[in-house]
Jmol script that loads the backbone (N, CA, C; Angstrom):
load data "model"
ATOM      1  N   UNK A   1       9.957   8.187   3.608  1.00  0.00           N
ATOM      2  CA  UNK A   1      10.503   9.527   3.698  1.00  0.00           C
ATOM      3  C   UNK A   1       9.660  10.315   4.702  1.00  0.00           C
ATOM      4  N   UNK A   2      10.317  10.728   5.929  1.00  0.00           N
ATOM      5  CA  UNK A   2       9.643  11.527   6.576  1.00  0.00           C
ATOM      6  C   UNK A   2       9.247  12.766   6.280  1.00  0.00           C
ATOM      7  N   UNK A   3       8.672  14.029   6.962  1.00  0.00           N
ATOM      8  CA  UNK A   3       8.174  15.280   6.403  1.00  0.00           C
ATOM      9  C   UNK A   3       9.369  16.325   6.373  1.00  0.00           C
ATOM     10  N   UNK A   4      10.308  16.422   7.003  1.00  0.00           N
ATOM     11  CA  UNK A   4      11.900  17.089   7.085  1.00  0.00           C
ATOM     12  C   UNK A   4      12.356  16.734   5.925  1.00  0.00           C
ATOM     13  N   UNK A   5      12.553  15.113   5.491  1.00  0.00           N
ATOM     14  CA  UNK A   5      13.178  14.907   4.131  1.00  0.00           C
ATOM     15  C   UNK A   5      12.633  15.641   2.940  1.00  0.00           C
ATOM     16  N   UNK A   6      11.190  15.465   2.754  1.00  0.00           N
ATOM     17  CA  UNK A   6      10.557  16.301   1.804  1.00  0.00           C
ATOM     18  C   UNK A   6      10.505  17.029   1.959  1.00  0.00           C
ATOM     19  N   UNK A   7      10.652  18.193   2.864  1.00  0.00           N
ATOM     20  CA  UNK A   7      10.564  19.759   2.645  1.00  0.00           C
ATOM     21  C   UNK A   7      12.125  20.212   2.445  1.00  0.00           C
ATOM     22  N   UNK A   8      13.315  19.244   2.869  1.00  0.00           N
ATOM     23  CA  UNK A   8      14.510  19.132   2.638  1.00  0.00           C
ATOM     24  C   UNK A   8      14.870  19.413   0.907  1.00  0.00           C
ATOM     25  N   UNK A   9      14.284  18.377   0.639  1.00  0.00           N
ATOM     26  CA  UNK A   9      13.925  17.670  -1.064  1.00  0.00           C
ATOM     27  C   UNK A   9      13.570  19.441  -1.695  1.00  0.00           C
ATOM     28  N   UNK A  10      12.619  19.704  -1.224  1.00  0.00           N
ATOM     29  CA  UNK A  10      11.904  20.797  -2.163  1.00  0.00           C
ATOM     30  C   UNK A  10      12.532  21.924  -1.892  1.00  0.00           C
ATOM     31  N   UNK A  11      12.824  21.885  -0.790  1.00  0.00           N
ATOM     32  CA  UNK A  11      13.789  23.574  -0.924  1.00  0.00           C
ATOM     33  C   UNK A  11      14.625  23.720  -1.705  1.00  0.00           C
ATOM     34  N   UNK A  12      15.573  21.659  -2.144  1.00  0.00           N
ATOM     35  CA  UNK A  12      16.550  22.066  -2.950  1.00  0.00           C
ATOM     36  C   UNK A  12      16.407  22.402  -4.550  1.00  0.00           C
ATOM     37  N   UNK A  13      14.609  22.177  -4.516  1.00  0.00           N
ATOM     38  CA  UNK A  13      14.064  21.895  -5.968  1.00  0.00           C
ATOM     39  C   UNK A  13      14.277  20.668  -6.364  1.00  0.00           C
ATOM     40  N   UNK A  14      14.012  19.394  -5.486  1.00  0.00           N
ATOM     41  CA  UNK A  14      14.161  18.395  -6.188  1.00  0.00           C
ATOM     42  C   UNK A  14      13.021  17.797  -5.852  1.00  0.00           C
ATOM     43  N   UNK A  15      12.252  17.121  -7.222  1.00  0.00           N
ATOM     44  CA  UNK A  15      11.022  16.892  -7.652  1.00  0.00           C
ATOM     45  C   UNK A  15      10.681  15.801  -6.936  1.00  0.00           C
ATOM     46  N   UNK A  16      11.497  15.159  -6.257  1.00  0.00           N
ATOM     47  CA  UNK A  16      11.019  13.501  -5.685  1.00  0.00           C
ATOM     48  C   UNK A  16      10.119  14.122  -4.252  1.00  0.00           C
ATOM     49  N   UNK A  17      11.131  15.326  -3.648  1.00  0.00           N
ATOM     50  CA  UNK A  17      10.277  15.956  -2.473  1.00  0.00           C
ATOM     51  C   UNK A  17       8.863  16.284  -2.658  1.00  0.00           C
ATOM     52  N   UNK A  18       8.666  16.890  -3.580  1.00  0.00           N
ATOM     53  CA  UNK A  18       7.170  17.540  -4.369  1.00  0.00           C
ATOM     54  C   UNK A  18       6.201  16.271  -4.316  1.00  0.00           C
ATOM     55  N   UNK A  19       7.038  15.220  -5.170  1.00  0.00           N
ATOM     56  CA  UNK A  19       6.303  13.658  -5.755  1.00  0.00           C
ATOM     57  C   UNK A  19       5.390  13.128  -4.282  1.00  0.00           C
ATOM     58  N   UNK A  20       6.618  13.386  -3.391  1.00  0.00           N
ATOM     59  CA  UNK A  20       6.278  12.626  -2.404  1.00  0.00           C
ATOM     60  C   UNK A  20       5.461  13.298  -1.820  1.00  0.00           C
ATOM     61  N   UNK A  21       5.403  14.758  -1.407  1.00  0.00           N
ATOM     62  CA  UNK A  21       4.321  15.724  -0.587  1.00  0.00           C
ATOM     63  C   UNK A  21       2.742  15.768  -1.555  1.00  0.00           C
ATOM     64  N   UNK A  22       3.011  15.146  -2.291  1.00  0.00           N
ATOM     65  CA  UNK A  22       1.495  14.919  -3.542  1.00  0.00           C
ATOM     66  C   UNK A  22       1.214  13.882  -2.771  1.00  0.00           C
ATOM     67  N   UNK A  23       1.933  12.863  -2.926  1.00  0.00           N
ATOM     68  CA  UNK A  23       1.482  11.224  -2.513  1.00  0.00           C
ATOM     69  C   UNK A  23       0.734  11.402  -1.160  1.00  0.00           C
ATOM     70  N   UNK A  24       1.853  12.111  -0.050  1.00  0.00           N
ATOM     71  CA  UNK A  24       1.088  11.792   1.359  1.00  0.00           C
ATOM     72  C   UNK A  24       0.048  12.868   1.462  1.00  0.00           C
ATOM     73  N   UNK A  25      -0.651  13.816   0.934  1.00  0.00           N
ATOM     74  CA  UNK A  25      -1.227  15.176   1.121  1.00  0.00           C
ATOM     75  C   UNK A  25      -2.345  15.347   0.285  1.00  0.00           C
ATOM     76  N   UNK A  26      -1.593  14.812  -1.040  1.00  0.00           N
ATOM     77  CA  UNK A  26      -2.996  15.045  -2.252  1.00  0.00           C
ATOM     78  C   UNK A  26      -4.426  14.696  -2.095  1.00  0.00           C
ATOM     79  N   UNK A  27      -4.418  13.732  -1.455  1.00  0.00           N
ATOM     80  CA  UNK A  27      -6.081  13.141  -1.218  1.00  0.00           C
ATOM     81  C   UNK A  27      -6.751  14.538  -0.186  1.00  0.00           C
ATOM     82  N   UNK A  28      -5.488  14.453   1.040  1.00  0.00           N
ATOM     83  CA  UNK A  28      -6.339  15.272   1.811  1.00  0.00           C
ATOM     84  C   UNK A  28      -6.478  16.904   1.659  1.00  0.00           C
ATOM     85  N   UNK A  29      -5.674  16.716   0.612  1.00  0.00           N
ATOM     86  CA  UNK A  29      -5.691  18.418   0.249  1.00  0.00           C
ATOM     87  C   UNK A  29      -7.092  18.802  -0.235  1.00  0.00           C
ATOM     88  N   UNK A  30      -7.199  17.956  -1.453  1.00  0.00           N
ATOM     89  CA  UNK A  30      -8.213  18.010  -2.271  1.00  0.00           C
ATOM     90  C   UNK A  30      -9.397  17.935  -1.666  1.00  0.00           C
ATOM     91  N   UNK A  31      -9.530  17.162  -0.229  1.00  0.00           N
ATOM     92  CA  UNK A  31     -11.086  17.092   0.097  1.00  0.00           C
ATOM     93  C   UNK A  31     -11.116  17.923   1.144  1.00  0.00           C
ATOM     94  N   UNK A  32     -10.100  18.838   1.545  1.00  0.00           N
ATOM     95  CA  UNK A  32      -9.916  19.791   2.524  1.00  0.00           C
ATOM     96  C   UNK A  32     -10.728  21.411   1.487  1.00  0.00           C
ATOM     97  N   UNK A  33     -10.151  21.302   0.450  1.00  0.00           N
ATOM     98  CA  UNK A  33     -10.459  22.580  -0.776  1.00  0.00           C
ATOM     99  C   UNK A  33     -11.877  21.824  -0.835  1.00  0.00           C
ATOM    100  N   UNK A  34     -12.277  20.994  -1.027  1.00  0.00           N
ATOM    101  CA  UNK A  34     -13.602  20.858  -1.263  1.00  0.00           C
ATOM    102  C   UNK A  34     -14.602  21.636  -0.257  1.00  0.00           C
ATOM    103  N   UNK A  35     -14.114  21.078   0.902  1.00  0.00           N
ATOM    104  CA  UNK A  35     -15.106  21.432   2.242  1.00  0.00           C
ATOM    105  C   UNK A  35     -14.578  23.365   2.119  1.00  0.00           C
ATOM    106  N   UNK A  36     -13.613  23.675   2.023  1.00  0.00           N
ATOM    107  CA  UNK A  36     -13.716  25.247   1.950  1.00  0.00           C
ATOM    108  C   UNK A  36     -14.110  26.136   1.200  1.00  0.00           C
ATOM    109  N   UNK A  37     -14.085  25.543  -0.026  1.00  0.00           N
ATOM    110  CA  UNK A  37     -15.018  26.473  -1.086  1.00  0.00           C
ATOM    111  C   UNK A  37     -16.222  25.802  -1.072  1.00  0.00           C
ATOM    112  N   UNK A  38     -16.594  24.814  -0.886  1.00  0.00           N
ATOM    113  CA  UNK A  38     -18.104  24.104  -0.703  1.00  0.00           C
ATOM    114  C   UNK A  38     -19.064  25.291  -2.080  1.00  0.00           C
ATOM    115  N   UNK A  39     -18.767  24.827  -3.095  1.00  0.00           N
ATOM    116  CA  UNK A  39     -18.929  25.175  -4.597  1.00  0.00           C
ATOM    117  C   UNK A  39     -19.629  23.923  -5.089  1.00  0.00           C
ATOM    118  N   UNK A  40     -20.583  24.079  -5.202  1.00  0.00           N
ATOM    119  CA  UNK A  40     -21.372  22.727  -6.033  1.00  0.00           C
ATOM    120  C   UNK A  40     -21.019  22.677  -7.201  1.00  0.00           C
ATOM    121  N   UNK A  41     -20.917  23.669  -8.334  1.00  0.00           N
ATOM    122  CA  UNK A  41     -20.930  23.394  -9.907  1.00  0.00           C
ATOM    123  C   UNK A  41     -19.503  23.328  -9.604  1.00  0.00           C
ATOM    124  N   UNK A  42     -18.104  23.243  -8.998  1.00  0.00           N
ATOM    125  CA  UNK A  42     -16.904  22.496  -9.791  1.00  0.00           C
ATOM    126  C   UNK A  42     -16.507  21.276 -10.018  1.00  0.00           C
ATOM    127  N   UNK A  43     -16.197  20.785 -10.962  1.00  0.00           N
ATOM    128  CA  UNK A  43     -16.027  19.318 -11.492  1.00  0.00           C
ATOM    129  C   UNK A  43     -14.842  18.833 -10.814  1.00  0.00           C
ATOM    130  N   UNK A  44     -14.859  17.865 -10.787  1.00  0.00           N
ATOM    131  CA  UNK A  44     -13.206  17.257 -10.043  1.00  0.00           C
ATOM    132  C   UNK A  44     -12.154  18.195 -10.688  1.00  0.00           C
ATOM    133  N   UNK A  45     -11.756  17.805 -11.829  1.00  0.00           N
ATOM    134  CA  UNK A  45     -10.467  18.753 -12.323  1.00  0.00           C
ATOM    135  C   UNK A  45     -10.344  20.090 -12.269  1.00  0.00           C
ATOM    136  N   UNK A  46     -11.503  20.697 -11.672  1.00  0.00           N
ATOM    137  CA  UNK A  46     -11.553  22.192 -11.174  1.00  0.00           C
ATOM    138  C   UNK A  46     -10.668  21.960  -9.361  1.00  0.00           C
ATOM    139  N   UNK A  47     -11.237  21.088  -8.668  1.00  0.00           N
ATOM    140  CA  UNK A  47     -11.008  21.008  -7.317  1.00  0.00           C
ATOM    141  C   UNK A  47      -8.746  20.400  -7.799  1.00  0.00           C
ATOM    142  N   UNK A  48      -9.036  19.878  -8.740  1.00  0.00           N
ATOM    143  CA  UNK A  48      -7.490  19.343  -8.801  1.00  0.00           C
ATOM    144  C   UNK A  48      -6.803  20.702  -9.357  1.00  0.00           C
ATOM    145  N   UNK A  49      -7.473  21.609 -10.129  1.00  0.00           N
ATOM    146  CA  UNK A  49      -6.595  22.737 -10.381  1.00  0.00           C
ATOM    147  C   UNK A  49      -6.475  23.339  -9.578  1.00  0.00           C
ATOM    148  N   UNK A  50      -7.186  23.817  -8.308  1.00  0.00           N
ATOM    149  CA  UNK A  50      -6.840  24.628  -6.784  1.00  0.00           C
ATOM    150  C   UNK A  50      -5.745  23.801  -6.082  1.00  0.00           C
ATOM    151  N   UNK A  51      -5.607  22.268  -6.195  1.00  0.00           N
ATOM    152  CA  UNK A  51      -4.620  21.701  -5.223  1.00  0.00           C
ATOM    153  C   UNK A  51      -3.810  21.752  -6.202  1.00  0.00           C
ATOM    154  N   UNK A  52      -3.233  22.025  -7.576  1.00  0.00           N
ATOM    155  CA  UNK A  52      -2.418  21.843  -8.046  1.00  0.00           C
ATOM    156  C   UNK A  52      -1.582  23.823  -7.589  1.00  0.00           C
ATOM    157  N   UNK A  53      -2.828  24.327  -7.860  1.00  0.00           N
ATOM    158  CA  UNK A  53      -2.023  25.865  -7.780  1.00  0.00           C
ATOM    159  C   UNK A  53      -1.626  25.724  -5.805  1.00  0.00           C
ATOM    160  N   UNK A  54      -1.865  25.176  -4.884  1.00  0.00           N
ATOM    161  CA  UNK A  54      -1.188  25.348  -3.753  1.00  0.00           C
ATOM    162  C   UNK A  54      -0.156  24.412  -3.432  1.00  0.00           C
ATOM    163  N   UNK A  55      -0.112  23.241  -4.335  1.00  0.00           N
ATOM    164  CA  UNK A  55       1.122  22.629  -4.365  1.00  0.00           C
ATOM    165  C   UNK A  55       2.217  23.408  -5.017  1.00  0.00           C
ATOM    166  N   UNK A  56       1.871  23.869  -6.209  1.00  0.00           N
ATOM    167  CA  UNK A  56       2.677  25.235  -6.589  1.00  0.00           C
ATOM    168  C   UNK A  56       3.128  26.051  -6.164  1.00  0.00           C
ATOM    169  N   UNK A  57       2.363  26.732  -5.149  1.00  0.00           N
ATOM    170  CA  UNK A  57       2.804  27.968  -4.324  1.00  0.00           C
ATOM    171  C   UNK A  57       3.865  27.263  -3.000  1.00  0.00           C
ATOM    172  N   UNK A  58       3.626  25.907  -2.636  1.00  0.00           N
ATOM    173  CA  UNK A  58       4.360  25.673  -1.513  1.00  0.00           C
ATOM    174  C   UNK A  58       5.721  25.184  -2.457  1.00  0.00           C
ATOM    175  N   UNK A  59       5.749  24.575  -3.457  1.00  0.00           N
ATOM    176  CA  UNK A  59       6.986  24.783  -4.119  1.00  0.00           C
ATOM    177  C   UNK A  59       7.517  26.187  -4.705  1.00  0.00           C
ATOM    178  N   UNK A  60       7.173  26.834  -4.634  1.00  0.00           N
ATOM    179  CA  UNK A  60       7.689  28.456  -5.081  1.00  0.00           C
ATOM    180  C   UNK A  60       8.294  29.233  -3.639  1.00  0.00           C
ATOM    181  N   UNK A  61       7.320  28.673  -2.670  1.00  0.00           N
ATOM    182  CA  UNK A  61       7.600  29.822  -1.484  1.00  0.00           C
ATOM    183  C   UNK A  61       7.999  29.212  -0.478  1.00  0.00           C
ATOM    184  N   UNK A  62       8.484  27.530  -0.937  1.00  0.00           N
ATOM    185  CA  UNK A  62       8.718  26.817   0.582  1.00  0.00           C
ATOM    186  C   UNK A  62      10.035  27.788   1.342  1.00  0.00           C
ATOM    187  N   UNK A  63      11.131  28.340   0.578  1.00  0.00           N
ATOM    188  CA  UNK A  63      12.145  29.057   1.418  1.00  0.00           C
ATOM    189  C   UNK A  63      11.415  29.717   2.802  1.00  0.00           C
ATOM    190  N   UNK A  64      10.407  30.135   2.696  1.00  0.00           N
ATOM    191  CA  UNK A  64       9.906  30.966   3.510  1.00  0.00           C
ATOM    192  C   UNK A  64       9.148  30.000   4.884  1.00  0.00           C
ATOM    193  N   UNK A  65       8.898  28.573   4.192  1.00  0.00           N
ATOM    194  CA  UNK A  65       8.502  27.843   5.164  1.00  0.00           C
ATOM    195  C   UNK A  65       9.601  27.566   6.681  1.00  0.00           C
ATOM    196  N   UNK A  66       8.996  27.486   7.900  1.00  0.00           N
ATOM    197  CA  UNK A  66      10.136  27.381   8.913  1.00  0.00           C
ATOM    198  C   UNK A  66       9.286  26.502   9.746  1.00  0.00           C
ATOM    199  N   UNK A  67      10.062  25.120   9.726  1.00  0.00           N
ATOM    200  CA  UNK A  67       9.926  23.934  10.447  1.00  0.00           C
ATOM    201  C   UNK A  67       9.799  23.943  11.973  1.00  0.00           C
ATOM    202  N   UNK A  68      10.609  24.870  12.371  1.00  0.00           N
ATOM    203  CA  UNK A  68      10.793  24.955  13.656  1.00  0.00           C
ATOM    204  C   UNK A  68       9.655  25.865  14.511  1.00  0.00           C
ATOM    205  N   UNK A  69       9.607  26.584  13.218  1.00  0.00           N
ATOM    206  CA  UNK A  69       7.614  27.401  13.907  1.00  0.00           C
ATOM    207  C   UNK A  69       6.685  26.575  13.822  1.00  0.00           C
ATOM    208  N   UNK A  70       6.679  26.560  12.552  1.00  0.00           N
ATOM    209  CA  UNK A  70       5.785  25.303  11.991  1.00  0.00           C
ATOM    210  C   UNK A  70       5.851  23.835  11.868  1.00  0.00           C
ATOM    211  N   UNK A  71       4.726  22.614  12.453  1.00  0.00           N
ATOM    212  CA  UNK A  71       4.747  21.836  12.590  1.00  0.00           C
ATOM    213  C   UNK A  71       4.124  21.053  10.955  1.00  0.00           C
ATOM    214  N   UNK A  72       4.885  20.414   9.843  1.00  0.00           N
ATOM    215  CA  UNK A  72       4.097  20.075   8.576  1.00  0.00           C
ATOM    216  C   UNK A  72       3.213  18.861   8.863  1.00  0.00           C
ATOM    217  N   UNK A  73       1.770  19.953   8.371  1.00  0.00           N
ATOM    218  CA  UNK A  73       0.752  18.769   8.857  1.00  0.00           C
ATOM    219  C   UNK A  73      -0.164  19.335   7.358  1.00  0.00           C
ATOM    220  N   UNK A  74      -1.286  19.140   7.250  1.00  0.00           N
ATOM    221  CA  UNK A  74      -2.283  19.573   6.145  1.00  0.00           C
ATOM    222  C   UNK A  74      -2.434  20.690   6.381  1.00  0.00           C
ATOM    223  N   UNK A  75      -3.088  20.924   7.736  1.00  0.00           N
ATOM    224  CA  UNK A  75      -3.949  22.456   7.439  1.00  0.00           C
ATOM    225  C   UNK A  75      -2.533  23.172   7.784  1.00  0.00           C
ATOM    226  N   UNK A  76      -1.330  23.043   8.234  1.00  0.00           N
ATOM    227  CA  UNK A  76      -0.423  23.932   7.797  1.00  0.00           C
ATOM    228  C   UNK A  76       0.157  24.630   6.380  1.00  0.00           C
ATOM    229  N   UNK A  77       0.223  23.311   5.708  1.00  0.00           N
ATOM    230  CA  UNK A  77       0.420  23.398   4.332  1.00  0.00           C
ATOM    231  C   UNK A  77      -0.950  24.686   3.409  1.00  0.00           C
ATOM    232  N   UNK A  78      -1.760  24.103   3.533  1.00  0.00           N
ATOM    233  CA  UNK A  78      -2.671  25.050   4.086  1.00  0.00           C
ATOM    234  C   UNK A  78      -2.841  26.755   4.034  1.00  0.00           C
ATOM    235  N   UNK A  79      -2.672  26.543   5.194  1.00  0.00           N
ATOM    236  CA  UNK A  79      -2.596  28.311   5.897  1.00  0.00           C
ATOM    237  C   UNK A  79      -1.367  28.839   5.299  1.00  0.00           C
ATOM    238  N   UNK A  80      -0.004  27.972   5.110  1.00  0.00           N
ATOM    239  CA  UNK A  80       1.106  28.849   4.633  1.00  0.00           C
ATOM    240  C   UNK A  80       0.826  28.931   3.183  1.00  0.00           C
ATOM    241  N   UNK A  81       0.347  27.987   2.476  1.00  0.00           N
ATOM    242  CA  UNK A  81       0.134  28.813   0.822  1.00  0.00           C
ATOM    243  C   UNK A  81      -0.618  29.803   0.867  1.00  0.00           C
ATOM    244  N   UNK A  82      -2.215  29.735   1.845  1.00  0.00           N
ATOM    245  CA  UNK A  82      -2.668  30.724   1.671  1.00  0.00           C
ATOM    246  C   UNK A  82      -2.193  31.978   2.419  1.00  0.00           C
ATOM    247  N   UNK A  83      -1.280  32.240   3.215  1.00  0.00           N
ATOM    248  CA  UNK A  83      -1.110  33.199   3.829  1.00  0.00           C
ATOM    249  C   UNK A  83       0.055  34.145   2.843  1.00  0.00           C
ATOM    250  N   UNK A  84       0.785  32.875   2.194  1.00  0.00           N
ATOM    251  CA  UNK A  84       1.628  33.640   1.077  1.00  0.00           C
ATOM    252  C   UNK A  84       0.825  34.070  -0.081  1.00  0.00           C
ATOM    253  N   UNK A  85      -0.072  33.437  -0.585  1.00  0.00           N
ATOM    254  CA  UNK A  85      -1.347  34.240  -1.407  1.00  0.00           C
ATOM    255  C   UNK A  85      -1.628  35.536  -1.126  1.00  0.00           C
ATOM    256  N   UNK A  86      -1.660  35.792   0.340  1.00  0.00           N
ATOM    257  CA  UNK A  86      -2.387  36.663   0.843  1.00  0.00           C
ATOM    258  C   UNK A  86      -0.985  38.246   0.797  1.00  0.00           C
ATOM    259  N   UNK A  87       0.036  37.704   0.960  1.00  0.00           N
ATOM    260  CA  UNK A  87       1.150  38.428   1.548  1.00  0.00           C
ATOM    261  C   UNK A  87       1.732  38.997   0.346  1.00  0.00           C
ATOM    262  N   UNK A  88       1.259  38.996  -1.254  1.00  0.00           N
ATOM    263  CA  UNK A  88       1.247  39.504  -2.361  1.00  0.00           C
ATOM    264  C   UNK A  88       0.377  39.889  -2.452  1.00  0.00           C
ATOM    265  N   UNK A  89      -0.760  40.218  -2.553  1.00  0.00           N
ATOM    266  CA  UNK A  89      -1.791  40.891  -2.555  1.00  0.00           C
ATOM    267  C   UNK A  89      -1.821  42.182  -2.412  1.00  0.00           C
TER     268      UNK A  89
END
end "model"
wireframe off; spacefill off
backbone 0.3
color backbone group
């Protein structure tokens, strides 16, 4: 499944898109949040609850995601949860 199919998948709310953006992303999400909060006392399942809340937010706010601006790579995924973090605030 390419990256169009899965963001295809998740806009429609269908969970295989999500499944799959975990599979190809999760590792590097997680050691991407590591190096940015660079937090010594959190335990793994602390670092998995931050990638779980921005996998969250990119399933809540993907409508807003636009392919054609944006190229889906990590640190996109990235900058658009956190920028939608930021854009409630």
């Amino acid at each position: 499944m390419n990256d169009h199919q899965m963001i295809h998948l998740i806009k429609n709310k269908d969970y295989t898109g999500l499944e799959q953006l975990i599979d190809s992303y999760g590792s590097s999400i997680l050691m991407t949040i590591h190096r940015i909060l660079q937090v010594p006392y959190l335990n793994k399942d602390e670092w998995s609850d931050v990638a779980n809340e921005v996998f969250y937010e990119i399933w809540q706010k993907i409508e807003a995601y636009d392919p054609e601006k944006v190229v889906l790579s990590l640190g996109s995924l990235l900058i658009y949860s956190k920028s939608r973090n930021r854009s409630q605030a």
